[in-house]
C-alpha positions as CSV (number, residue, x, y, z in Angstrom):
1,X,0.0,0.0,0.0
2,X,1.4,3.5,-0.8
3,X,1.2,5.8,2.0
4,X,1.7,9.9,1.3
5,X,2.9,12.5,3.4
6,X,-0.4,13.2,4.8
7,X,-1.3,10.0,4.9
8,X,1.7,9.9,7.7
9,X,1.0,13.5,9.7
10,X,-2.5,11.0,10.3
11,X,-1.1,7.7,11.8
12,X,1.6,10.1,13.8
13,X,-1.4,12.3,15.1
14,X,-2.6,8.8,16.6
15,X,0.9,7.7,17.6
16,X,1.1,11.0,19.5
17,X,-2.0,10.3,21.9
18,X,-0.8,7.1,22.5
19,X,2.8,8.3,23.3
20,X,0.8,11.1,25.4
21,X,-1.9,8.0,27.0
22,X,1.7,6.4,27.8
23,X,0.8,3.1,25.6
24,X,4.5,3.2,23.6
25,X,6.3,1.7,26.5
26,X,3.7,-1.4,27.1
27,X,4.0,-1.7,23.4
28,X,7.8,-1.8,23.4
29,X,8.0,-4.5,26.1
30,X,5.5,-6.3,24.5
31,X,7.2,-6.6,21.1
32,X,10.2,-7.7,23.2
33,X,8.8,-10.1,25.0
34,X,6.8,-12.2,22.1
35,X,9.4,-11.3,19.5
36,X,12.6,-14.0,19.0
37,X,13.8,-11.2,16.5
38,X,13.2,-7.9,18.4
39,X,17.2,-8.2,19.6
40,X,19.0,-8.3,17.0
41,X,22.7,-7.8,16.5
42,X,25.0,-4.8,15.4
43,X,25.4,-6.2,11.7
44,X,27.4,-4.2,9.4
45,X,25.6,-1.1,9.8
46,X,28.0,2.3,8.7
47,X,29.8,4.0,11.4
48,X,28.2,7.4,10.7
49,X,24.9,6.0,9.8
50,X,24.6,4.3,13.3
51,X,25.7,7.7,14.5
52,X,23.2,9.8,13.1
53,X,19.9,7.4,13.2
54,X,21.1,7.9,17.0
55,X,21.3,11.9,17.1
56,X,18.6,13.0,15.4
57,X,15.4,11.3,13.7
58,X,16.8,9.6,10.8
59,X,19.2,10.2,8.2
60,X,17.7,13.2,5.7
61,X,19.0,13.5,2.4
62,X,22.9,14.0,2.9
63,X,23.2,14.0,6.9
64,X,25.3,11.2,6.2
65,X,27.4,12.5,3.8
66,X,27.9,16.0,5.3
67,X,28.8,13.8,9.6
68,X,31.3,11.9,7.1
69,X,32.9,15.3,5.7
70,X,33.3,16.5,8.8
71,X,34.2,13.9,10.8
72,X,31.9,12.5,13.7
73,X,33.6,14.9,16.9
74,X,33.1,18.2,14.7
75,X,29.8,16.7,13.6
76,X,28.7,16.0,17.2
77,X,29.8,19.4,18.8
78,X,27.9,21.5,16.2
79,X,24.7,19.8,17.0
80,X,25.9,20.4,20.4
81,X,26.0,24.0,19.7
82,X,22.5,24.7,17.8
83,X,21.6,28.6,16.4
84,X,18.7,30.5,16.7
85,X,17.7,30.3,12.8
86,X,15.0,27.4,12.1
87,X,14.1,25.9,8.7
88,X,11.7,28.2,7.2
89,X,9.0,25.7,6.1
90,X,8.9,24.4,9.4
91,X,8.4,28.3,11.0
92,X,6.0,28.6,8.4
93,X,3.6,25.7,9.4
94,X,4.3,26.3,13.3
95,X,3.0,29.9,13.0
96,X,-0.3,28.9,11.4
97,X,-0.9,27.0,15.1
98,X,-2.7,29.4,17.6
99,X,-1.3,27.5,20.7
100,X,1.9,29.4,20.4
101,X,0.7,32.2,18.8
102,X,-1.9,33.3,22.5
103,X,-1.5,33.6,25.7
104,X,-2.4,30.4,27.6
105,X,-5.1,31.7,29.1
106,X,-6.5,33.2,25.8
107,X,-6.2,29.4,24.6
108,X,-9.6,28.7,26.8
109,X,-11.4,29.7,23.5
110,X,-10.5,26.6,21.7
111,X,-11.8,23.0,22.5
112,X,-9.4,20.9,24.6
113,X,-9.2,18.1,21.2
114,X,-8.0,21.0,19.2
115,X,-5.2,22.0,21.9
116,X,-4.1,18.9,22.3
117,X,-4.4,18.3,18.3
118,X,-1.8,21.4,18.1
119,X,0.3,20.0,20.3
120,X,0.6,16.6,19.1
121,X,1.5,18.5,15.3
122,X,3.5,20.9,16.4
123,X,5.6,18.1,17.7
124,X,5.7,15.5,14.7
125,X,6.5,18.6,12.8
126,X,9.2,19.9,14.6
127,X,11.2,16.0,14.5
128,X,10.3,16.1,10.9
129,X,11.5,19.5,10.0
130,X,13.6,20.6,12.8
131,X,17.1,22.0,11.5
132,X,18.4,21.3,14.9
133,X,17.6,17.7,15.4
134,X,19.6,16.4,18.3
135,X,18.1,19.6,20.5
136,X,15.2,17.8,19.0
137,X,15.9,14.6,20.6
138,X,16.3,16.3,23.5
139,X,13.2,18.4,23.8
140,X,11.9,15.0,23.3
141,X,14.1,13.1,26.1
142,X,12.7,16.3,28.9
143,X,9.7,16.7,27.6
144,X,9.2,12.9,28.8
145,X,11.4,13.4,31.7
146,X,8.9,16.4,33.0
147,X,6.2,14.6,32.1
148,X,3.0,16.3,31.9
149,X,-0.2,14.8,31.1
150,X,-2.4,17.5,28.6
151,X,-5.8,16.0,29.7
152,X,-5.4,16.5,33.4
153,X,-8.0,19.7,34.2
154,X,-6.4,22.5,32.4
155,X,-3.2,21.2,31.5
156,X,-3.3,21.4,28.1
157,X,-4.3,24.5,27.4
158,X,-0.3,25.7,29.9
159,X,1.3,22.9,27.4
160,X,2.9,25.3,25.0
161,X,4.0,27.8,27.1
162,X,6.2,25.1,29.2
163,X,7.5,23.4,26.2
164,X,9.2,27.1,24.7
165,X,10.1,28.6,28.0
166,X,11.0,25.5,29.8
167,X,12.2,22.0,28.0
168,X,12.6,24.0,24.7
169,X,14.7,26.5,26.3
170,X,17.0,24.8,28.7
171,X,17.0,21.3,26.7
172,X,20.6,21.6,26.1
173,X,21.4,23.8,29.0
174,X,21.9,22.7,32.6
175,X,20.0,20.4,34.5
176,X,19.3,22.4,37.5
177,X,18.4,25.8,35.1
178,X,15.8,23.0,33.7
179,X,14.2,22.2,37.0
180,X,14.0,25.8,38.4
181,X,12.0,26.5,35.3
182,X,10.2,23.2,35.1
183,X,9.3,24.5,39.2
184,X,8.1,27.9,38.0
185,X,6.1,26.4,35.0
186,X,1.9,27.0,35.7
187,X,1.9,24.0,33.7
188,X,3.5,21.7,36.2
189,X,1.8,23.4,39.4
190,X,-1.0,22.7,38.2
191,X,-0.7,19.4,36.9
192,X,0.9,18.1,40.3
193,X,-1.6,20.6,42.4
194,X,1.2,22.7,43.7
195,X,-1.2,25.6,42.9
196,X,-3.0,24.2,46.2
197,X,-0.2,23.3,48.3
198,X,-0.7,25.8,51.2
199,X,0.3,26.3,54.6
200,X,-1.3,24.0,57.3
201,X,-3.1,21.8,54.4
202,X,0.1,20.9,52.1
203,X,-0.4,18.7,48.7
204,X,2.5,16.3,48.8
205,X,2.2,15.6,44.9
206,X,4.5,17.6,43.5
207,X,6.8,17.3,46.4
208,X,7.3,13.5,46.0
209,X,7.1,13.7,42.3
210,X,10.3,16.1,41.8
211,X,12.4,13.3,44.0
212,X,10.8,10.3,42.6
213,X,10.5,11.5,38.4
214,X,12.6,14.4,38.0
215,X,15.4,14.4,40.3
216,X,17.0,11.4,42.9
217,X,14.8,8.1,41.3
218,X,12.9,6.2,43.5
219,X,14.4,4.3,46.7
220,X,17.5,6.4,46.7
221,X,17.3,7.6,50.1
222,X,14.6,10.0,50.7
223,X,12.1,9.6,53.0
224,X,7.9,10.4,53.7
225,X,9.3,12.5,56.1
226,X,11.5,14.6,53.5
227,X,8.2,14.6,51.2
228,X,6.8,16.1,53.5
229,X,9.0,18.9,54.5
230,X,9.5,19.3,50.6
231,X,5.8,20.0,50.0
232,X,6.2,22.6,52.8
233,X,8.7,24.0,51.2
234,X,6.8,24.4,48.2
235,X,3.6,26.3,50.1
236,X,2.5,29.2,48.2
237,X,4.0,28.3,44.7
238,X,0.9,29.0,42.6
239,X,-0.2,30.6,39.8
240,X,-1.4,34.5,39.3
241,X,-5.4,34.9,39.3
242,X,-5.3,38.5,40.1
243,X,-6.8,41.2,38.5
244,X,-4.9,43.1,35.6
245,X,-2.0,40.8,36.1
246,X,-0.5,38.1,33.8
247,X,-2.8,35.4,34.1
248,X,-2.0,32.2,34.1
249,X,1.9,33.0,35.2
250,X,3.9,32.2,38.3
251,X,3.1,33.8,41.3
252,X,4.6,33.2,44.9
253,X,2.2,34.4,47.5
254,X,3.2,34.7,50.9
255,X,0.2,34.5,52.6
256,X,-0.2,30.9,51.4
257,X,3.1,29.9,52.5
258,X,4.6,28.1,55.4
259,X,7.3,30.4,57.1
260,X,8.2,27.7,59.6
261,X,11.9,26.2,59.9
262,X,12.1,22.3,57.8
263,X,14.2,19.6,57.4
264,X,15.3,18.1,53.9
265,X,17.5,15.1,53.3
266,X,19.9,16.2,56.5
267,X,19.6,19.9,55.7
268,X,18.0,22.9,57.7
269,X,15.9,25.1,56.1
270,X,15.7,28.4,58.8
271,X,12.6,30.0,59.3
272,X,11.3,33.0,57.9
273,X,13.1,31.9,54.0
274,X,9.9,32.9,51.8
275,X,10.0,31.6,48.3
276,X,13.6,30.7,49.1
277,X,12.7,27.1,51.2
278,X,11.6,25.9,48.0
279,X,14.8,27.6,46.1
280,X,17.1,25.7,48.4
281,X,15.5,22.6,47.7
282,X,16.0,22.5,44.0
283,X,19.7,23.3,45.0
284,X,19.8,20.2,47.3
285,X,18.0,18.1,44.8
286,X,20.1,19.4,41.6
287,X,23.5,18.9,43.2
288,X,22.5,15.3,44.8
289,X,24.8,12.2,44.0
290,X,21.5,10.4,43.4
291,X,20.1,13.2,40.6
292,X,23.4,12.8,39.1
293,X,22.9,8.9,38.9
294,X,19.4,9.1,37.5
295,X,20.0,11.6,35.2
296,X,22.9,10.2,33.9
297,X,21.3,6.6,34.0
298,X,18.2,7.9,32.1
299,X,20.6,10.3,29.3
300,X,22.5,6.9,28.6
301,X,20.1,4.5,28.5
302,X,18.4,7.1,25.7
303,X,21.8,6.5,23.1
304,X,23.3,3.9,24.1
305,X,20.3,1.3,24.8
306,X,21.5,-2.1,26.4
307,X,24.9,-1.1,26.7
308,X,24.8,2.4,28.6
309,X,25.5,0.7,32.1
310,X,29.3,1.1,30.9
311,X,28.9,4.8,30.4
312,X,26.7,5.6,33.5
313,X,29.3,6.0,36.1
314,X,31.6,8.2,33.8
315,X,28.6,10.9,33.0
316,X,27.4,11.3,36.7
317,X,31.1,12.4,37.2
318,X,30.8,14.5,34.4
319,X,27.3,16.0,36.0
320,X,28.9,16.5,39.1
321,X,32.3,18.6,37.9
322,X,30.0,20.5,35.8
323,X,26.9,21.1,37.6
324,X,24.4,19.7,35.2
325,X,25.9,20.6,32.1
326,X,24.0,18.7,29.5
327,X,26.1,19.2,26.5
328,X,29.2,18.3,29.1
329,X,27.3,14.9,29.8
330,X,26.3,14.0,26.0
331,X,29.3,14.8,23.7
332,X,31.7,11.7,25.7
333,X,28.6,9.5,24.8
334,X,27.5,10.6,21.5
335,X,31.2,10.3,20.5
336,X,32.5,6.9,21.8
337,X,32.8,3.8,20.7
338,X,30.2,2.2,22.0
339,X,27.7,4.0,20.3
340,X,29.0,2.8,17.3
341,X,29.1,-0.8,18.7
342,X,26.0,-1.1,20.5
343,X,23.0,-3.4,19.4
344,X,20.0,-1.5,18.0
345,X,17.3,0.4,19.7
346,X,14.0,-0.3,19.1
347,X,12.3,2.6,18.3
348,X,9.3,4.1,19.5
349,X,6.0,4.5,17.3
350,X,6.8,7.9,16.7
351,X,10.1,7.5,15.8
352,X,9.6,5.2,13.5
353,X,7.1,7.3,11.8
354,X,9.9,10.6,11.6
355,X,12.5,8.2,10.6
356,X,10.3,6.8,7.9
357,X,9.0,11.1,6.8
């Protein structure tokens, strides 16, 4: 059956809500499981060809031939070092979508379907046409990391703004720049009900979710206790509802926070801090051995598939003498060996569907 371009921005529409309903894991295991050929092994697939299927989306016409030219370390650190100019088709189509053309709150006027129908396009577009594509696969990698789900009250309709001013933005920054805006994005306060976490009734959400999904992993040392203290921490970090104000932003209010002195992982938090308890926490979290393992764990695991364990140790030392550095952490790995070596990767629905536009 011939399929056309169109006929593609379709099934990838789909393969978004499922990537969105979180149905492309399950579907990867499955295949895995049932399937005697799903590992198969390295074969006699190009050097540069296994390195760019792993950088960006696919090979476009003459990717190959231009990494080959320059040689796969210059190659590496200029997708390491992205511009501000885009491919002009692809700023063509992403202007006619009104998501990122309004103000979030303005967005209220169109249905959720269509939102989220935005959303989904504006992301198979950008893989597809993306100039930059390894901040791409980035923007990709966080965007997952900070997972938040579009169909959750009025998540959907903060979406765009935390993709551009947060994952977008700091995707190949630092790590702890990335999660003191992901804290600060309405998007995320709302989706983990930070927007209600006040004093003497704290939500503990969003307090166990930054240890347990963005930061130190699960069972690495933090306790109820610290969640807690955490969600304390975090009293009073909501969003602006005020009159003839910028809806929708960030807004600390003191009134709604607790003042009171905390303990985090070992560390006192003196009374009195204001919206700089919850500040000190993503400084704890961000510089923790633990973050440094996950992060590292979870950046690896992302190029290097089966065989990342070998690289995991060297990139949380790398996250530790550089604070976070993302492009610090990803040029050893996107340069060595055993990306060239290592067995495939299956890819994801909608990755296979880019790769194949």
């Amino acid at each position: 059956m011939d399929f056309t371009r169109r006929d593609c921005i379709r099934i990838g529409i789909a393969g978004g809500a499922l990537s969105a309903a979180g149905g492309c894991a399950r579907l990867a295991n499955h295949f895995a499981e049932h399937h005697s050929d799903a590992a198969l092994p390295p074969g006699d697939v190009d050097a540069t060809t296994r390195l760019v299927n792993r950088v960006t989306f696919g090979p476009r016409p003459g990717d190959v031939a231009t990494a080959k030219s320059a040689g796969h370390q210059a190659y590496v650190a200029s997708l390491l070092e992205p511009d501000d100019d885009e491919d002009l088709r692809l700023q063509f189509l992403l202007d006619k979508l009104d998501v990122f053309q309004m103000q979030a709150y303005e967005t209220r006027d169109l249905p959720e379907d269509e939102v989220i129908r935005q959303l989904q396009q504006s992301a198979i577009l950008r893989a597809t046409y993306g100039k930059h594509q390894l901040r791409e696969r980035m923007v990709d990698f966080w965007t997952n990391h900070f997972n938040i789900y579009g169909r959750k009250g009025l998540s959907a309709y903060r979406k765009a703004a935390d993709e551009t001013n947060v994952v977008r933005k700091h995707a190949l920054a630092t790590f702890p720049d990335l999660l003191l805006a992901s804290a600060h994005s309405p998007a995320m306060l709302m989706y983990l009900d930070n927007a209600g976490n006040v004093a003497g009734r704290p939500n503990e959400n969003y307090a166990r979710e930054i240890m347990e999904l963005h930061t130190m992993g699960v069972k690495s040392g933090y306790s109820q206790k610290d969640v807690q203290e955490v969600a304390r921490c975090f009293t009073g970090w909501t969003l602006e509802q005020r009159m003839f104000r910028h809806r929708w932003s960030f807004r600390f209010n003191e009134d709604l926070h607790d003042n009171g002195p905390k303990q985090v992982l070992g560390h006192s938090i003196p009374a009195g801090g204001g919206e700089k308890d919850g500040e000190m926490v993503l400084d704890l979290l961000a510089g923790h051995p633990s973050t440094a393992h996950f992060i590292s764990k979870k950046l690896c695991g992302y190029f290097l598939g089966d065989d990342a364990q070998k690289w995991v140790g060297r990139t949380e030392q790398t996250y530790l003498q550089t604070k976070g550095d993302i492009r610090s952490m990803l040029e050893p790995i996107l340069t060595s060996q055993e990306l060239i070596d290592s067995p495939p990767i299956l890819k994801r629905p909608f990755d296979y569907m880019i790769s194949a536009l």
